[in-house]
C-alpha positions in Angstrom: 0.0 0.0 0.0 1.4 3.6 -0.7 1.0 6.8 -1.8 1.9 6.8 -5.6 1.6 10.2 -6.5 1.1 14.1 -5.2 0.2 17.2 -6.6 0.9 20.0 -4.3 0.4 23.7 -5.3 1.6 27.3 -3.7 0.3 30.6 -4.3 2.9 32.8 -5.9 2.9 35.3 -3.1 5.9 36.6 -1.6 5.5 33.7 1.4 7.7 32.0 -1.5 10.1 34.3 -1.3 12.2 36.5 -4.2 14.7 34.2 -5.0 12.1 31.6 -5.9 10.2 34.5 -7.9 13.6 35.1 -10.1 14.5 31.5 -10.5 11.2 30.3 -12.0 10.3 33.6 -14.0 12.0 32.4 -16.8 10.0 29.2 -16.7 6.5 30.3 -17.7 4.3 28.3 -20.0 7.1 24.6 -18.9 7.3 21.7 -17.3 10.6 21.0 -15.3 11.6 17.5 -14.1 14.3 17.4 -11.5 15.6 13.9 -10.7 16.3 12.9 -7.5 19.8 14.3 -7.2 18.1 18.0 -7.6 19.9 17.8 -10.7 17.2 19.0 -14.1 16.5 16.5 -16.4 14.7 18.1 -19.1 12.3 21.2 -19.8 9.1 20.6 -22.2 6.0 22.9 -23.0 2.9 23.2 -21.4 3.0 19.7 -20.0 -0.2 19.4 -17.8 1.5 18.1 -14.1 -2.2 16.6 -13.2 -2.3 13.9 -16.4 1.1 12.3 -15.6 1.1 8.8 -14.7 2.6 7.9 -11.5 5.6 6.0 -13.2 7.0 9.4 -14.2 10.7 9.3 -13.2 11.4 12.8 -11.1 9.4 15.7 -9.3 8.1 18.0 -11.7 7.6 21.9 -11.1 5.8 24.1 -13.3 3.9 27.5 -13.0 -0.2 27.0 -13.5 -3.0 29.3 -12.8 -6.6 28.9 -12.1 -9.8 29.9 -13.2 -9.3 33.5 -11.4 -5.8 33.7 -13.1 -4.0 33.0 -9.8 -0.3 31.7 -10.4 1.0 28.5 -9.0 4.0 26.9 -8.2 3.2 23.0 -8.9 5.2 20.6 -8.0 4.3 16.6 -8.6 6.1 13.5 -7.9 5.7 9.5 -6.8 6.9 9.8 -3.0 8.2 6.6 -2.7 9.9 6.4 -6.4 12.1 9.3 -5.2 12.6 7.9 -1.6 13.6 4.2 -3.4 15.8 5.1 -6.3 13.0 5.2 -9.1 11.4 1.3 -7.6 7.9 2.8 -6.6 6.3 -1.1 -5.9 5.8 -0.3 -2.0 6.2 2.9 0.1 4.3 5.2 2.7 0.2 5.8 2.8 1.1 8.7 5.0 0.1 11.6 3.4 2.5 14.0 5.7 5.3 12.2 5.0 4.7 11.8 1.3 4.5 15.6 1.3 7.8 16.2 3.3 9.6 13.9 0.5 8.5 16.4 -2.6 9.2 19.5 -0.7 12.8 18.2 0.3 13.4 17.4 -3.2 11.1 20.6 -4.5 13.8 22.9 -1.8 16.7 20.8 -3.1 15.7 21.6 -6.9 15.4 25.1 -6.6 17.9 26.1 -3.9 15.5 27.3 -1.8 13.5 27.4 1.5 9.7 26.4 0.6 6.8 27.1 3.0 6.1 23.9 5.1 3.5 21.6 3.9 -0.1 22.9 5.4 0.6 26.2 3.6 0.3 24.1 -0.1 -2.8 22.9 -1.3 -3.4 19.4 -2.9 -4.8 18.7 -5.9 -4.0 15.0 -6.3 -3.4 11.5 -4.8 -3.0 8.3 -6.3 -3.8 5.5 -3.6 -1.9 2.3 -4.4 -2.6 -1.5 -3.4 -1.2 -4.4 -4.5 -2.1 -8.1 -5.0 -0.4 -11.6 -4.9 -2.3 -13.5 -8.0 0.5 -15.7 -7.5 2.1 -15.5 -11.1 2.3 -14.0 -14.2 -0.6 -16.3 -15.9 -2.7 -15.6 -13.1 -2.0 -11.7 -12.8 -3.0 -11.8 -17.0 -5.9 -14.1 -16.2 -7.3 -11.4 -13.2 -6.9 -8.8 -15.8 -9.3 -10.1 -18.1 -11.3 -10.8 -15.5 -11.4 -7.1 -14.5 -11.7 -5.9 -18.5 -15.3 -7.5 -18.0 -16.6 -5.4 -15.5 -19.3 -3.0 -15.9 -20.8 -0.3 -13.5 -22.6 2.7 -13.7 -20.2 5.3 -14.9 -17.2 3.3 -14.4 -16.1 1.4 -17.8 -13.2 -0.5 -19.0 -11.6 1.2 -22.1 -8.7 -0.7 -22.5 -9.7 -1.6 -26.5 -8.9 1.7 -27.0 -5.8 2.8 -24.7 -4.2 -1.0 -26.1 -2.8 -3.6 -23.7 -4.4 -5.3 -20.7 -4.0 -2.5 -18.2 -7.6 -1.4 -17.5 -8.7 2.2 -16.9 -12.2 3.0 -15.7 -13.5 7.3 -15.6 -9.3 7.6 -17.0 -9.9 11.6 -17.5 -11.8 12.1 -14.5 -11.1 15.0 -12.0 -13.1 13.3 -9.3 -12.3 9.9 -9.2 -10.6 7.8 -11.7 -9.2 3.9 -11.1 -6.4 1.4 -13.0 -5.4 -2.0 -13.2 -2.1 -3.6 -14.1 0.3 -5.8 -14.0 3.3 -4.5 -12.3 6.1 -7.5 -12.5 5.5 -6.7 -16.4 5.7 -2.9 -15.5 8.6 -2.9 -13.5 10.6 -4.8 -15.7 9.9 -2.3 -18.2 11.4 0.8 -16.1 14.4 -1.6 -15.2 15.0 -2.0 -19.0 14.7 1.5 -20.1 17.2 2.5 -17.4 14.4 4.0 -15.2 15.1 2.6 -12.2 17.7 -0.6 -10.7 16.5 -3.7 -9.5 17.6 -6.8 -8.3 16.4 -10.0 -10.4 14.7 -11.7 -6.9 12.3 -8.5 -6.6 11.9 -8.9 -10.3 10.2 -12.4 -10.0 8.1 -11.6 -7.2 7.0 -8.5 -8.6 5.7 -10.6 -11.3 3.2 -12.3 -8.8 1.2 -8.0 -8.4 -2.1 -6.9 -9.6 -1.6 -3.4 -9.4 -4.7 -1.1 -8.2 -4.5 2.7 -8.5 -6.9 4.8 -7.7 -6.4 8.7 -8.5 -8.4 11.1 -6.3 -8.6 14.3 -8.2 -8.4 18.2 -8.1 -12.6 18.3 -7.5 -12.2 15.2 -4.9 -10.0 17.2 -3.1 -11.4 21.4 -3.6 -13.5 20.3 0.2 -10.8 19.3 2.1 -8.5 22.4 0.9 -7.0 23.4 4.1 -7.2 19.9 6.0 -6.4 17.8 3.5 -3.2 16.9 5.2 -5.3 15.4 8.0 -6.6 12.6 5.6 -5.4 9.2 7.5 -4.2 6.1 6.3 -7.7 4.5 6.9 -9.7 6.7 5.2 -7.4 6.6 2.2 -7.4 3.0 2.3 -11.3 3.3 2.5 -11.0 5.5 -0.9 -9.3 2.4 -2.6 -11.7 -0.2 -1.1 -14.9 1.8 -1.8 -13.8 2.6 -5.4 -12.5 -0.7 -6.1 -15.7 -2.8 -4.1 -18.1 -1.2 -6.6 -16.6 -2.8 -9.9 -15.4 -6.4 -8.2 -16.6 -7.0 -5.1 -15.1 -8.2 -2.1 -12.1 -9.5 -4.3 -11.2 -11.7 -7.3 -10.6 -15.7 -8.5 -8.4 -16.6 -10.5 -8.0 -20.0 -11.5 -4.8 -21.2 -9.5 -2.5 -23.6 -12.1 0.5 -23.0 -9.4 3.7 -23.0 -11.3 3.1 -25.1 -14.0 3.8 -22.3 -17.4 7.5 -21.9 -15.7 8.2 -25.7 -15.2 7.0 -25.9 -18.7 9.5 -23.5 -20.0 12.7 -25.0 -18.2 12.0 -28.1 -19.8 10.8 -26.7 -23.5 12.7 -25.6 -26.1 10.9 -22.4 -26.9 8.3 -19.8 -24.7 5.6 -20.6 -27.3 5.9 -24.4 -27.3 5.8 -24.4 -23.3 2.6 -22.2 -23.9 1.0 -24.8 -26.0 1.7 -27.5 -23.7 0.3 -25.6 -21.1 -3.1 -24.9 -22.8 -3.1 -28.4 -23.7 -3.0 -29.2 -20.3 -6.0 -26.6 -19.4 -8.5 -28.6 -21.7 -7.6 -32.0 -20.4 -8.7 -30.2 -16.8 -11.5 -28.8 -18.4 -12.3 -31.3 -20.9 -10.3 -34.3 -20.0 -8.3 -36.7 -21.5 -9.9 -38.7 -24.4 -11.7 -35.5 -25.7 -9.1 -33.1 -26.0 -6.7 -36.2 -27.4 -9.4 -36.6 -29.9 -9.4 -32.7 -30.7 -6.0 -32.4 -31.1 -3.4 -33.8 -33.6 -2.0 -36.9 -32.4 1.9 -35.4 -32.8 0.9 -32.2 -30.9 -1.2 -34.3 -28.2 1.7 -36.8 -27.6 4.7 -34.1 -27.7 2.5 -31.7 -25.6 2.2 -34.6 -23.3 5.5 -35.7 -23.0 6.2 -31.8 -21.9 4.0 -32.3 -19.4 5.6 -35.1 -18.0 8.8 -33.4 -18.3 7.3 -30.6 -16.1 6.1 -32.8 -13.4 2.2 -34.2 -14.5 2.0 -37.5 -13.9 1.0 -39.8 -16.3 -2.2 -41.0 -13.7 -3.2 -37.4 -13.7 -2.6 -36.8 -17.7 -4.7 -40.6 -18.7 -7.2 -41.0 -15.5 -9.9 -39.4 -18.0 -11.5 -37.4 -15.3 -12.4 -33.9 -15.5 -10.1 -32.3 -12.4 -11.2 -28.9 -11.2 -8.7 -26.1 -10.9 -8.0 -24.7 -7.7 -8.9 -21.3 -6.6 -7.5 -18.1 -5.7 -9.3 -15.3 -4.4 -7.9 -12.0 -4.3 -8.8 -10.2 -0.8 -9.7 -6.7 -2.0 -9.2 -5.9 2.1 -6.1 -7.4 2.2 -3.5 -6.2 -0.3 0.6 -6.8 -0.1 2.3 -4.4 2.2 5.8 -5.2 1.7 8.3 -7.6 -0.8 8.9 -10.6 2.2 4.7 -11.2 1.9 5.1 -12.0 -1.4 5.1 -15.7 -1.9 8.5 -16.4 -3.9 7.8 -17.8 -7.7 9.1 -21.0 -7.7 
């Protein structure tokens, strides 16, 4: 559980002080992304601080206004991706601390002492929980599962964003929610030289359903000057009440174990350990003479002998009855809180 992302925002009034005035006025109409070492990593245009995702590498500044042509200084950034090197899996859901990490970085980036946190307003939190599916198949099988749902105002639009991460209300300002996998995600950020991170968090990262949920600018305009008082609770409450309405109490998956990586120490290829696999999820659905019947004899009896080679019996491959997969349920009450309650992937 953490805090994935903050938006905080300061009136530019001379609480900032002049020096903070002269070093951003050349910075009107940009973004600026500082990484963790204060150090700037690049300037862009009009880059909208409240639409990036919360994998964003960096605290970003930039000078907005409102609707009464107020200036801001904004500053936005993942608490615990700056606190652990870029690795954002777990972290803090302590909204005071999360604030204190971007304005030490905020101070650090522009040289500068920043009023103390209760003088900023908020205009965006991303509550973060996740989930041991167990593995990678059953992290992509929850997925679907979740691209299925349907609720009032709150729909999947995944066909169109590409991918199996699923977005419900995605351009919301009030609420909006997201589901991934974050094994697949994280090794992503490792590869594009995002972040650095050793190959046993790797494999039980892959074991994560990621849930996000953003609470937005209009979310947070009633809690404006106490919004700093928001406890763990009722944040996790946020994430549980959103999350509740589009699948319930939690999620099952069909639990196959470890099955798909047995299969691929002992195949020659990723595809062919794939087949076997599926072969072997229609003799459990099917059973044995039927899907031997469906399939080409040279496929059935090579996929079978892959399955032996992974571990499956012969009894449990020929008994010809129809064994049900076991079931894991994902507690929506009862995400990960750190890497040792992962179960490590065999």
């Amino acid at each position: 559980m953490l805090i994935d992302w903050l938006t905080l925002r300061h009136p530019l009034t001379p609480a900032l002080g002049t020096y903070v005035h002269e070093k951003i006025r050349d910075c009107m109409g940009l973004t600026v992304c500082i990484n963790a070492d204060g150090s700037e990593r690049w300037k862009k245009n009009n880059l909208d601080i409240e639409k990036l995702r919360s994998d964003f590498q960096g605290l970003f500044w930039s000078i907005t206004n409102d609707g009464e042509s107020q200036q801001y200084l904004t500053i936005g950034a993942s608490p615990s991706s700056l606190e652990f090197g870029g690795v954002n899996v777990f972290g803090s859901l302590d909204i005071e601390y999360g604030a204190q990490i971007l304005l030490k970085h905020a101070r650090k980036a522009l040289s500068s002492i920043l009023p103390s946190f209760e003088q900023w307003q908020c205009r965006r939190i991303d509550v973060t929980c996740n989930y041991d599916l167990g593995n990678v198949s059953q992290v992509k099988q929850g997925l679907r599962l979740l691209l299925s749902t349907d609720a009032p105002r709150r729909r999947t639009n995944s066909d169109r964003k590409g991918g199996d991460t699923v977005y419900w209300n995605p351009s919301s300002d009030l609420r909006a929610g997201k589901a991934y996998h974050k094994g697949a995600h994280l090794r992503k950020m490792v590869g594009r030289g995002d972040c650095e991170c050793p190959e046993d968090l790797l494999d039980k990262a892959d074991n994560l359903l990621r849930l996000e949920l953003k609470l937005g600018a209009r979310w947070l305009r009633r809690l404006e000057k106490v919004w700093h008082k928001l406890t763990e609770a009722e944040l996790l409450n946020e994430h549980q009440t959103f999350f509740g309405a589009l699948i319930g109490e939690g999620l099952e998956v069909k639990d196959m174990g470890t099955l798909l990586k047995e299969l691929e120490k002992v195949c020659s290829t990723p595809g062919r350990a794939l087949a076997a696999h599926k072969t072997f999820s229609l003799i459990k659905s099917m059973g044995y003479t039927q899907t031997k019947e469906s399939t080409p004899k040279a496929t059935f009896m090579r996929h079978c002998a892959d399955l032996r080679a992974a571990g499956i019996s012969s009894a449990e491959l020929c008994a010809g009855e129809i064994i049900p997969f076991r079931v894991r349920k994902m507690i929506l009450a009862e995400p990960v809180r750190w890497w040792d309650e992962i179960k490590r992937v065999a």
